[in-house]
C-alpha positions in Angstrom: 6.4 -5.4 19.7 8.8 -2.6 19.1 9.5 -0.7 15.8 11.9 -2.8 13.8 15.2 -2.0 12.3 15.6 -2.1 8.7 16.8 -5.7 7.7 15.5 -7.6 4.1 16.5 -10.7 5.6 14.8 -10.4 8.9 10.8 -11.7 7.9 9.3 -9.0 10.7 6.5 -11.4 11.5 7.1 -14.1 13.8 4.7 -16.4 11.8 2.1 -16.9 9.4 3.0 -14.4 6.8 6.6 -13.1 5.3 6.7 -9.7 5.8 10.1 -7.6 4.7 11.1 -4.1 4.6 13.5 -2.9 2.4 14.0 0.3 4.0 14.8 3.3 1.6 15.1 2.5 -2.0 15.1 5.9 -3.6 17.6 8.9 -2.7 15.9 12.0 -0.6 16.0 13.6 -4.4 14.4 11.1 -5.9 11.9 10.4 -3.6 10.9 14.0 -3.8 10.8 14.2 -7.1 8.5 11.2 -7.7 6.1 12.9 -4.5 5.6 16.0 -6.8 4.9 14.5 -10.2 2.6 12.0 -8.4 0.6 14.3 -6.9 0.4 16.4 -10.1 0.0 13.7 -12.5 -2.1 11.1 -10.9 -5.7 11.1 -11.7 -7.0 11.4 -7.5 -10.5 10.9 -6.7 -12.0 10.3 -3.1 -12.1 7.0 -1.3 -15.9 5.8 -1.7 -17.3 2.7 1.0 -20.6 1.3 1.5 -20.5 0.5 5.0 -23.4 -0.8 6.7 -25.7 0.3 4.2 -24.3 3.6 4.4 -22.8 5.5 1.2 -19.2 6.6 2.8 -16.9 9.1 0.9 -13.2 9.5 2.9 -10.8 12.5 3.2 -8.5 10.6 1.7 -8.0 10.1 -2.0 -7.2 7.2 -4.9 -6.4 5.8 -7.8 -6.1 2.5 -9.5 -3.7 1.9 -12.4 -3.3 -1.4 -14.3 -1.5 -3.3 -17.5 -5.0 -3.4 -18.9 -8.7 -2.6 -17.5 -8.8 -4.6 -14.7 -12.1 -4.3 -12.1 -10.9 -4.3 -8.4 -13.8 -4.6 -6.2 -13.4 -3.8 -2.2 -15.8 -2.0 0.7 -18.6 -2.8 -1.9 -17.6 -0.5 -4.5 -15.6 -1.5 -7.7 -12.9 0.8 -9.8 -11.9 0.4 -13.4 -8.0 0.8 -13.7 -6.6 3.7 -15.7 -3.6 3.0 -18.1 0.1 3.6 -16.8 1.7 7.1 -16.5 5.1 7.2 -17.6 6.6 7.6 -13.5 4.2 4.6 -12.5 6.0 2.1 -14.9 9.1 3.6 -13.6 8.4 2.9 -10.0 7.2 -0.5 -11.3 10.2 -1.4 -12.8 12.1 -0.8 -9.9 9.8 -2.5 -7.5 9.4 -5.5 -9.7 13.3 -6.0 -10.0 14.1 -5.6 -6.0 11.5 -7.8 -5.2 11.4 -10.4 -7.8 8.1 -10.3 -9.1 5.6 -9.1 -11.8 2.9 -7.2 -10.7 0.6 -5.9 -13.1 -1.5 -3.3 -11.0 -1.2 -0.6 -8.3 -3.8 1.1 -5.9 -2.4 4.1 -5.1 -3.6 6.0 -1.7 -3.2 10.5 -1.2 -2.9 10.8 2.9 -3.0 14.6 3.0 -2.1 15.0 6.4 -2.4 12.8 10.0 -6.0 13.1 10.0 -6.5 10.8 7.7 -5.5 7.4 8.3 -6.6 4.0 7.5 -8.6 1.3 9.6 -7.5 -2.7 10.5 -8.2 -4.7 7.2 -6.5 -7.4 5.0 -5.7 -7.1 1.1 -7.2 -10.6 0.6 -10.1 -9.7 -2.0 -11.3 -12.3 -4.4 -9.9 -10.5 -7.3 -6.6 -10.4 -6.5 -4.5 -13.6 -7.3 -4.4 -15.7 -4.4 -1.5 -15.6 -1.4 0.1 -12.9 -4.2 2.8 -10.5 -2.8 1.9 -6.3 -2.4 4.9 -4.5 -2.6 3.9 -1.1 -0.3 6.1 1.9 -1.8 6.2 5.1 0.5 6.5 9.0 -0.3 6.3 11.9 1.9 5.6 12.3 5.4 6.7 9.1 7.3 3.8 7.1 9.0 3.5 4.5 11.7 2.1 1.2 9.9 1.0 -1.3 12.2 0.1 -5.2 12.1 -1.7 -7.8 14.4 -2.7 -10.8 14.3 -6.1 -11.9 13.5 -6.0 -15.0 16.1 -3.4 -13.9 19.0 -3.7 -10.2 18.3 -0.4 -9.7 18.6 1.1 -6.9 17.1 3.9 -5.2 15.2 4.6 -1.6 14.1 7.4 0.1 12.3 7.6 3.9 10.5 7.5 3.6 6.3 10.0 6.3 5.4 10.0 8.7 2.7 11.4 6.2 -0.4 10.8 3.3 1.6 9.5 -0.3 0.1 7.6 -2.7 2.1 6.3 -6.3 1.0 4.0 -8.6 2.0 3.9 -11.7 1.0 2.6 -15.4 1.6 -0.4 -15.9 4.0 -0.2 -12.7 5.5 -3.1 -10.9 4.3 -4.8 -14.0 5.5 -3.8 -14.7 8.9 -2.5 -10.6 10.0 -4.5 -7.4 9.6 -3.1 -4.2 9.1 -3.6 0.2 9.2 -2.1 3.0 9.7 -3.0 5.1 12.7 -3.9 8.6 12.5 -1.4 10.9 13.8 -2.3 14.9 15.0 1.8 15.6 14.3 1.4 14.6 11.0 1.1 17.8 9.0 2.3 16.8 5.3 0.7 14.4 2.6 1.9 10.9 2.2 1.5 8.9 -1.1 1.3 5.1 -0.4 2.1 2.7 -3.8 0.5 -0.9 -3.5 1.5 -2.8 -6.1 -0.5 -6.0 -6.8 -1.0 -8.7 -8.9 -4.8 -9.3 -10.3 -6.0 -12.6 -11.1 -5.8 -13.2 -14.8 -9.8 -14.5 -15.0 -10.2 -10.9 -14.0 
């Protein structure tokens, strides 16, 4: 399917899961602004996977922030969330008020260029609470982010724009995977805010 115009009211998949972009949500200043002090600020370490048995460290960097010292556990490795910097509640206030909901954590991922992308997979870990929304918030370069269907495989793909908010909510993460592709034009970094919402037993 087609890149999709920027409509909140349109859910962009055509079943199980609500998906809904919000399109830009920050001005071009704004957005720029945020980019810089997040790359500056932002305590960015790289990605680390045990796949296969095999000890993987990616190109591309993290972080995990929380309301308190939440453990989120994924690709067999598990971080301890860092405390709020002052822009992250910011962002988080303005995510939780155009989408309606509370989240209380955010995984944040440092693209520095196209070369580093990330492969199919689904947000549906244990720790998270479950069927919760994951509001995606987008700075920099603009991506292609793509979805398909774990059943049908059919698929869906639209560019996050600099500013942009995406969220996901429902039974998507259980029923739709998703990436984004690498991209040789890409030549500038891209910071990706997932905001979540932990399981209180957590």
């Amino acid at each position: 399917m087609s890149l999709f115009k920027n409509d909140i009211q349109t859910n962009l998949l055509p079943g199980d899961g609500i998906v809904n972009y919000y399109g830009k949500i920050l001005t071009p200043q704004n957005a720029q602004y945020y980019l810089d002090r997040l790359l500056k600020t932002i305590e960015w370490k790289n990605d680390e996977a045990i796949i296969f048995g095999r000890h993987i460290i990616t190109k591309r960097k993290v972080a995990w922030y929380a309301d308190t010292n939440y453990e989120y556990s994924y690709s067999n490795r598990t971080k301890l969330a860092l405390h709020w910097t002052k822009e992250l509640l910011e962002l988080k206030k303005l995510v939780d008020e155009i989408t309606g909901t509370t989240f209380n954590s955010c995984l944040l991922n440092l693209y520095h260029n196209g070369d580093e992308g990330m492969a199919w997979h689904s947000d549906d870990e244990k720790t998270l609470q479950k069927d919760s929304p994951i509001a995606s918030l987008s700075f920099g370069a603009e991506r292609k982010f793509m979805m398909k269907h774990r059943q049908t495989k059919q698929s869906i793909s639209l560019l996050l724009e600099n500013g942009s908010l995406l969220e996901m909510k429902g039974t998507t993460q259980k029923n739709w995977l998703h990436c984004l592709p690498k991209s040789k034009k890409i030549k500038h970094p891209r910071v990706n805010l997932t905001f979540r919402i932990m399981a209180e037993s957590n």
